[in-house]
C-alpha positions in Angstrom: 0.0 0.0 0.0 2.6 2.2 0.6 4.6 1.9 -3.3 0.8 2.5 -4.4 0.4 6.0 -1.9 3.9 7.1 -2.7 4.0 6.8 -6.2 0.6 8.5 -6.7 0.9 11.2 -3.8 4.4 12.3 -5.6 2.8 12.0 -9.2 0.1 14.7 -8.0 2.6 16.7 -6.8 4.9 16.9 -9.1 3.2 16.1 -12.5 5.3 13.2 -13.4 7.0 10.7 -11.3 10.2 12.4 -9.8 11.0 9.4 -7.6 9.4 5.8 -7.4 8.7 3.7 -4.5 8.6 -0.1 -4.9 7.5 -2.0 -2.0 9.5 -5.2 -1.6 9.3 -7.8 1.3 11.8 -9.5 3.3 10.6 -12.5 3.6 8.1 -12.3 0.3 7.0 -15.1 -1.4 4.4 -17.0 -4.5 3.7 -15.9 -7.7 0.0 -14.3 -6.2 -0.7 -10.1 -6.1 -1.6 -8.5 -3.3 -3.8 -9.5 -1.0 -7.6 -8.3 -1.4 -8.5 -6.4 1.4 -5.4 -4.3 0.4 -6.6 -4.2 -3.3 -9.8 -3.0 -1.5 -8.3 -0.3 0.8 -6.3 1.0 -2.1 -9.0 1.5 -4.6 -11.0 2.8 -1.8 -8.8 6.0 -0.9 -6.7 5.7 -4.8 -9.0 4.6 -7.3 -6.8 5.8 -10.2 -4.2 3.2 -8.9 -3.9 -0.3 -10.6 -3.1 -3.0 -8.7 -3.7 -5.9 -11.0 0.1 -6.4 -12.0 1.8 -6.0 -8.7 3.3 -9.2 -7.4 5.7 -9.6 -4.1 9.6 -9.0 -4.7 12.1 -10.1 -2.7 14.4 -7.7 -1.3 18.0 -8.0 -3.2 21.6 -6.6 -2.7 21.1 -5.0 -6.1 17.6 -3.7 -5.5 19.3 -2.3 -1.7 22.3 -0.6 -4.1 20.2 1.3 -6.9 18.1 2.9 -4.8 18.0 6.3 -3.1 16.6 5.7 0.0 15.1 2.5 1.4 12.4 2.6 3.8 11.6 -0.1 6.9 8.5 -0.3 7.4 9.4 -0.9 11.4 12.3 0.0 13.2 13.3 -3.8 13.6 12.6 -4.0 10.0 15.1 -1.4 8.8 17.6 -2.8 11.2 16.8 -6.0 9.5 18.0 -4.5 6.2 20.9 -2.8 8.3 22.5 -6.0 9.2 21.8 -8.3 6.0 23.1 -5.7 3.5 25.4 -4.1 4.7 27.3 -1.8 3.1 24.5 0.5 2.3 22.9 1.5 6.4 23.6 5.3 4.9 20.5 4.9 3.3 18.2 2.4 5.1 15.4 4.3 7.6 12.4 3.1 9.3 9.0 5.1 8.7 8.9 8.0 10.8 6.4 5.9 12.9 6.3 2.4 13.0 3.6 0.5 11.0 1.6 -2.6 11.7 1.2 -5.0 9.8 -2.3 -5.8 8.4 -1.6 -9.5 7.0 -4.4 -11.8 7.6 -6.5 -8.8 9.2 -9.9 -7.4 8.4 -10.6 -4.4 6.0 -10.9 -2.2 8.9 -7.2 -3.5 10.0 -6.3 -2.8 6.3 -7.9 0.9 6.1 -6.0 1.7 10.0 -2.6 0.4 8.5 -3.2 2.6 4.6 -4.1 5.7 7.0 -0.5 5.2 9.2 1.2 4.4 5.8 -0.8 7.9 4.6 0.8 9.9 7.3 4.6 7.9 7.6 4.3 8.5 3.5 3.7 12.2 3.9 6.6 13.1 6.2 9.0 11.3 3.5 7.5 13.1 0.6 8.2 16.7 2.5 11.5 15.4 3.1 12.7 14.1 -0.3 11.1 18.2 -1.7 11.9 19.9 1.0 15.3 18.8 2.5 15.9 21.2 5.3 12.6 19.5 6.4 14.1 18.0 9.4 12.2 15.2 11.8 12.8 15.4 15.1 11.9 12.2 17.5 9.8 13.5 19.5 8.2 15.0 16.5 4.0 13.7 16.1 3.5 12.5 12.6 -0.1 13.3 12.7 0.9 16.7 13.3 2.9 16.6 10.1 1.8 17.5 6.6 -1.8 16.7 7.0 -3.3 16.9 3.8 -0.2 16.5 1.0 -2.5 14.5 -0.9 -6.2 14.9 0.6 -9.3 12.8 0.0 
């Protein structure tokens, strides 16, 4: 959910891409797409996104090395990344605020979990276009760009 809120929130602002996120799991696995309550939540608050094609990616050393920034989605997960590739901790971060995991919730669990992603997403955005953007920890992400990409 969070490639698919990325990718759209920095298309809106921008006009065109600019960056692009690509969610990739750490333990991901089969050939299947997302799961449906995600489909659900994301054609609930994105309904120009497509979710059709997406299927799980492993993470990889070369995935880890072409990118900018890479993004835990918890603290332990970004230290997970830390320690397995190393060489490249410069640019692996958790979320500004750590993120549960919705897997083999209800859509309700799903639509808490996109509106965490929402806000975590939103702090990163204002700090990839506005660098001086600085977050503090005892910074509140809720209190943090609100409405970047409202609806």
């Amino acid at each position: 959910m969070a490639e698919f809120y990325f990718n759209t929130a920095i298309k809106k602002l921008l006009g065109e891409p600019g960056f692009l996120a690509l969610s990739c799991g750490v333990a991901a696995s089969g050939s299947g797409g997302m799961s449906g309550y995600a489909a659900q939540t994301i054609k609930e608050y994105l309904p120009e996104a497509d979710t059709s094609a997406f299927k799980p990616r492993q993470v990889t050393d070369g995935m880890i090395a072409d990118a900018y920034l890479v993004y835990g989605i918890t603290e332990r997960h970004a230290e997970y990344l830390r320690g397995n590739f190393r060489g490249h901790g410069e640019k692996i971060f958790a979320m500004p605020c750590d993120i549960a995991d919705p897997f083999n919730g209800s859509l309700d669990t799903y639509r808490r979990a996109f509106g965490d992603i929402k806000s975590a997403v939103d702090v990163i955005i204002d700090s990839l276009l506005y660098p001086d953007f600085i977050i503090s920890p005892m910074t509140k992400v809720s209190n943090i760009a609100p409405d970047i990409a409202p609806f």
